[in-house]
N, C-alpha and C positions, 0 to 999 in steps of 0.2 A: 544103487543108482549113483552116478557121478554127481559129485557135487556142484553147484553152478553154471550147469547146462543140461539142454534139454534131452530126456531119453525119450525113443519111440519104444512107447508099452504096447502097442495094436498098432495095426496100418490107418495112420494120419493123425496118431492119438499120441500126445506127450504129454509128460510131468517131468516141471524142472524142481529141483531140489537145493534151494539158496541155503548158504550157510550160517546168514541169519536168523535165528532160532528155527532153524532147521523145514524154513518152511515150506510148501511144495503150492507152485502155480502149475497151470495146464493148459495146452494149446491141443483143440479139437480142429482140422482141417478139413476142408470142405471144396469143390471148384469152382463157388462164387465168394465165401466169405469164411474167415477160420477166428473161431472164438476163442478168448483168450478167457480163464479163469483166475481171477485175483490181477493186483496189480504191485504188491510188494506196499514196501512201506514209505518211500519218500519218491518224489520225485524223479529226482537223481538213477535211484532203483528200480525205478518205472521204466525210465528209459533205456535203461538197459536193457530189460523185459522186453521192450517194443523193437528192441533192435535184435535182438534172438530168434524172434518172433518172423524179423524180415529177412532175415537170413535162411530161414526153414520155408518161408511162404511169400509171394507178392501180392496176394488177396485180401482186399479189406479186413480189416481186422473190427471185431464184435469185444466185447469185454461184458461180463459179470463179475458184480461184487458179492460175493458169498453169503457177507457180512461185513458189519461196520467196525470190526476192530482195526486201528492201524495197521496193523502188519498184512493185511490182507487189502487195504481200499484206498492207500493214503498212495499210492502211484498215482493215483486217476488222472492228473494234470498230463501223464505222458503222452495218455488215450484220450483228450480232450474233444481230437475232430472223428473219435469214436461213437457209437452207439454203445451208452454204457447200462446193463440192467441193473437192479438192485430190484431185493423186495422191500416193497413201501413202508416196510418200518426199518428197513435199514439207511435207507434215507435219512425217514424222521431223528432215526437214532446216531446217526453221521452230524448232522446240524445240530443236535445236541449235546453231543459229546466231545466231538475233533478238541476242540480247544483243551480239556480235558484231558483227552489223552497225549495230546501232543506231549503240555505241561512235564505230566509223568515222567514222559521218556525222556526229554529235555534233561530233569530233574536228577532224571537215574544215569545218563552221560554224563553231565558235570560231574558229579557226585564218584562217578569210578576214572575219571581225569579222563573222556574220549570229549573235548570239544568240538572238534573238528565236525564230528559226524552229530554231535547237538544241533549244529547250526543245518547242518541238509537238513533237518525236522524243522528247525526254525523258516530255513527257506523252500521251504515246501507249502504249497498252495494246495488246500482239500477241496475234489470236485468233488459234489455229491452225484449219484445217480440216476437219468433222469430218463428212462423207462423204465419204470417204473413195475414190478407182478404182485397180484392181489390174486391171481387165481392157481388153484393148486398146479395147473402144470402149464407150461409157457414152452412152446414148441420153437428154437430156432433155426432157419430155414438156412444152411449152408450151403447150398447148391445140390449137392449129387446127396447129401445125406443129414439128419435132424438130428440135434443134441435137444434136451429136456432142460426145464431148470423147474424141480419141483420145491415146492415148499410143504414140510410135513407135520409142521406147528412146532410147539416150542420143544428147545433141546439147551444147544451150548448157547442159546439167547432166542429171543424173540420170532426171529427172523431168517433162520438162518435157510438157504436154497443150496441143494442138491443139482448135481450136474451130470443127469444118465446121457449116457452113448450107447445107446440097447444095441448098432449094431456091430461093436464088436465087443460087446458085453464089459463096460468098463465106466465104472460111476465114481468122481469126483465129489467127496462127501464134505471136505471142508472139517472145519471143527467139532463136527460131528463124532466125527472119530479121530481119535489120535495113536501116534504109534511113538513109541518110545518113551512118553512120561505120559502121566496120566489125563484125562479129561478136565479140561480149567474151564472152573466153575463160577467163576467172577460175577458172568451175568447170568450164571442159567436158570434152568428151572428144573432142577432132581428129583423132585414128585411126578415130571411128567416127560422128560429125553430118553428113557427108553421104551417110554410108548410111542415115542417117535418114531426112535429106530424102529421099532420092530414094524409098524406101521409101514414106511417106508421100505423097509426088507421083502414088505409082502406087494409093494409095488409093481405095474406090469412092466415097466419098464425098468427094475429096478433086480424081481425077484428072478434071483439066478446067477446073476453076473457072477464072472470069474477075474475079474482088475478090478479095487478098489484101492482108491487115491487118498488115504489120511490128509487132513491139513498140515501135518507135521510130521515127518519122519520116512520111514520106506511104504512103497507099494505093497497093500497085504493082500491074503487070501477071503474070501469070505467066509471061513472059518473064525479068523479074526475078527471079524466086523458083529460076528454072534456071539462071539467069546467077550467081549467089549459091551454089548445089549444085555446080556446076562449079570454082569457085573453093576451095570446100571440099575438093572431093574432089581439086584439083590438090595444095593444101595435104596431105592427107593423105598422098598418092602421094611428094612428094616427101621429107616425113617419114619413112616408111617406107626410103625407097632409103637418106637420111643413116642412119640406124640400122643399115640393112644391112652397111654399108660399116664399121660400126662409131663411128659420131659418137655420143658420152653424154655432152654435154654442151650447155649452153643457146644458146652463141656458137656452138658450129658447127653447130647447129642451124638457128639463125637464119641464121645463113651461107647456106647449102644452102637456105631457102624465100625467100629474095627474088625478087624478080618478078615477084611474082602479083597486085599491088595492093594489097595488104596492107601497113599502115603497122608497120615495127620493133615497137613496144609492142604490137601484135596479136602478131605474128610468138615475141618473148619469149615473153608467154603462153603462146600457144601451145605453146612448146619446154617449159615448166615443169610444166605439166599435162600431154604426152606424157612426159613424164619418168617423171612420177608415178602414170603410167594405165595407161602399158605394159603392165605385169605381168599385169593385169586384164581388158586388153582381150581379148574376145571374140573378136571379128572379124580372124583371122588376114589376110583376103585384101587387097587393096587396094579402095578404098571403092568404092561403084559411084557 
């Protein structure tokens, strides 16, 4: 995929592919209204998004926020006199967090001498989302044809929604799946994201597809997206067994999940967030 503009992957179906941390927005088109997936991370980058957007289409534009990590929601101000979705904990988790993250990144510009582009995070205004899906599937109406925005429960966070195009078999998964480094686990939940996927995988609008849209990196197959499920759920499996055995701690955590392809600093995380989720998690069995 070209970097910094949009490709058509299906008829009326793109992923753009910015070359900040490599990440991939989507525009689904429609003859009354064409949805935009993600908004990028500042403003600034927003509107550019919005302006790409008008160049491929003159039809209202829809937006969904994935999820509440900056690099995916912190456009929003560009889509302001948009209808913008999020699921309701992405919200919650956006008004909690933004300042937060901003900080971070703020932090980590200075810190490697990029001012300039500190300040567009500085000057950047975070809308939250304010239609808000609470229900597992949320049908939106583009004129001649429906995009989905499902939520499958917890994975790369909370919250995060899924974007199927059943018809021309092409689902925008967001951070759900990643392509090129591995799954970032900062906010997740590893005890129970590849019951997600697979969950999801077995979805009607979901199971089968032949386009799937990583949040980061190229277009895969869904050979991919199961080879990535697998991984996870070995990840899970062996999480599980270390804990059984009584391991509560981070090192022998890590310890216990190497092997699987997963580099240390995934692995960490990993162990830090099972720490912290345990208690919580639902899903007693081993992941499917």
């Amino acid at each position: 995929m070209t970097v910094g503009t949009f490709r058509e992957i299906a008829p009326g179906t793109y992923a753009r592919r910015s070359s900040e941390l490599d990440l991939n927005c989507g525009l689904v088109v429609g003859s009354e209204r064409a949805l935009v997936i993600d908004t990028r991370s500042t403003t600034a980058r927003g509107e550019e998004l919005a302006a790409a957007v008008r160049a491929i289409t003159p039809v209202e534009q829809v937006v969904v926020n994935t999820h509440a990590h900056y690099d995916h929601c912190f456009g929003n101000a560009a889509f302001r006199d948009s209808q913008i979705y999020g699921h309701v904990g992405a919200a919650e988790s956006l008004q909690r967090t933004a300042e937060h993250q901003r900080s971070q990144v703020v932090e980590h510009l200075r810190r490697t001498e990029r001012p300039e582009l500190a300040q567009t995070y500085l000057d950047t205004e975070v809308v939250l989302p304010f239609y808000l899906v609470e229900d597992e599937v949320t049908p939106i109406n583009l004129g001649d044809r429906t995009a989905y925005l499902i939520f499958g429960g917890r994975g790369h966070t909370d919250h995060d929604l899924v974007v199927a195009v059943p018809d021309v078999s092409a689902v925008f998964w967001a951070d759900l799946v990643e392509q090129g480094a591995d799954p970032a686990m900062d906010d997740s939940f590893p005890l129970e994201w590849a019951a997600t996927l697979a969950d999801l995988l077995r979805h009607p609008h979901i199971e089968g597809a032949r386009l799937h849209v990583p949040g980061h990196g190229a277009v895969v197959d869904l050979a991919f997206v199961e080879r990535q499920q697998e991984t996870l759920a070995a990840l899970a499996h062996e999480l599980r067994a270390a804990l059984a055995t009584g391991v509560q701690d981070v090192d022998g955590l890590v310890a216990k999940t190497r092997g699987l392809g997963l580099q240390d600093a995934t692995l960490r995380d990993a162990a830090v967030r099972t720490l912290e989720t345990r208690s919580r998690t639902i899903d007693p069995n081993a992941a499917r």
